[in-house]
C-alpha positions in Angstrom: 0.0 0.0 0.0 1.6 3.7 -0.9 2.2 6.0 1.8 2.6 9.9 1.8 4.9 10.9 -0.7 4.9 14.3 0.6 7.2 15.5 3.4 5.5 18.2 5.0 1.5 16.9 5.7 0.0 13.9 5.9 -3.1 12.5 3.5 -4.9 12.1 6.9 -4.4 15.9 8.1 -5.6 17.4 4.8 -8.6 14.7 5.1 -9.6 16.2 8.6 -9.5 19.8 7.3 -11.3 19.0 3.8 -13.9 17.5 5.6 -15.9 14.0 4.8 -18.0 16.0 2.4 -15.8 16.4 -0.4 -15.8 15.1 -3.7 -14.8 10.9 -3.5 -12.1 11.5 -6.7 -9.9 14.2 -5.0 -10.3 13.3 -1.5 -7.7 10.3 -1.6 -4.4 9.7 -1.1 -3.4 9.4 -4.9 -4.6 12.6 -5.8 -3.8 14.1 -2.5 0.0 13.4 -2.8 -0.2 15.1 -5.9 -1.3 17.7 -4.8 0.9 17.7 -1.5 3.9 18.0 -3.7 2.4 21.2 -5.4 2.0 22.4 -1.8 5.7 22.2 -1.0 6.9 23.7 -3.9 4.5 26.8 -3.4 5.4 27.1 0.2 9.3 26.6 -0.6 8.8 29.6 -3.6 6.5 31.8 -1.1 9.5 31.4 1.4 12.2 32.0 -0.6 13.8 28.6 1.1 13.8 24.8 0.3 13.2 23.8 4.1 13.4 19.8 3.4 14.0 18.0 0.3 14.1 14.2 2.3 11.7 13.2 5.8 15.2 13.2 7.8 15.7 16.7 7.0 11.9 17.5 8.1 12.3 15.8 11.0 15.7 17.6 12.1 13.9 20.9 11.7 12.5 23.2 14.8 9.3 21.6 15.9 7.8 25.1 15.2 8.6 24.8 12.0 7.6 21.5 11.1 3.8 22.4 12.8 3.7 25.6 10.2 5.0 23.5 7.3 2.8 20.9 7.9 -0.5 23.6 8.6 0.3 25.5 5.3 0.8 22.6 3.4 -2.7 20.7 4.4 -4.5 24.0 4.6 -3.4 24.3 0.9 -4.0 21.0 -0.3 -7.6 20.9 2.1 -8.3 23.6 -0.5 -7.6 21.7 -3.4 -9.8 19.3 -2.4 -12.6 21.4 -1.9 -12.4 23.1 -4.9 -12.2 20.0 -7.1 -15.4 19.8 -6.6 -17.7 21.8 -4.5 -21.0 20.0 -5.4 -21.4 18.1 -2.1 -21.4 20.8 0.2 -23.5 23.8 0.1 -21.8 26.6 -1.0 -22.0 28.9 2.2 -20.2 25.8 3.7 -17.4 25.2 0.9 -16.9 29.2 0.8 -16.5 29.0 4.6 -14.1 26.1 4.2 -12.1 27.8 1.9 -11.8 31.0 3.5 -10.5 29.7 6.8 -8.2 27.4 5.0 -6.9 30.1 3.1 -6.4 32.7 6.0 -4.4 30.0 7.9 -2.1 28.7 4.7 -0.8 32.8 4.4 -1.1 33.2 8.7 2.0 29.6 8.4 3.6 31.2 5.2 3.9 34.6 7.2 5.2 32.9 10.1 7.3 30.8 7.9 9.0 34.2 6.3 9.9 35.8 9.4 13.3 34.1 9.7 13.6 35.9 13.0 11.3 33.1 14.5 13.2 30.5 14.0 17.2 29.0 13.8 16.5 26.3 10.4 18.7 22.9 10.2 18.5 21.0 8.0 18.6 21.7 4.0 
């Protein structure tokens, strides 16, 4: 069975935030890691910094860092999701979705920026 291919978020964290009623084709791991991968490189370009290319590096980072790599990168993906296809949810509900994921991916990428907060290892 595949795992995550992604480093910074899990299929089952972007699953909690997208919620059970998203669309069956996006909300699974394939599409997911896809999707995951997209995340990093977006969060890496945003950043101006590659913060891990393999888990060891991840794992070797500040533990501040790792929680707001791996919030902006589900928030992000949790997004995705969503927007694949929004027909399962009313759309008050999807719009809400998206707009808190949204305002917590740029609250992690902010954070993430601010290189005063934190001493990187690592990559």
């Amino acid at each position: 069975m595949p795992g995550d291919t992604g480093i910074y978020c899990t299929t089952a964290a972007v699953q909690a935030k997208a919620g059970s009623r998203c669309s069956a084709t996006s909300n699974v791991e394939g599409w997911i890691n896809t999707a995951d991968l997209e995340a990093e490189g977006v969060i890496n370009a945003f950043c101006g910094k590659v913060f891990a290319t393999t888990p060891a590096a991840f794992a070797a980072l500040p533990a501040a860092a790792k929680y707001l790599l791996s919030a902006a990168a589900s928030s992000y993906v949790a997004s995705m999701v969503i927007q694949y296809d929004m027909s399962g949810m009313p759309a008050r509900e999807a719009e809400t979705r998206l707009d808190f994921l949204r305002d917590n991916f740029w609250t992690c990428i902010k954070q993430l920026q601010d290189r005063a907060n934190f001493v990187y290892t690592g990559v």
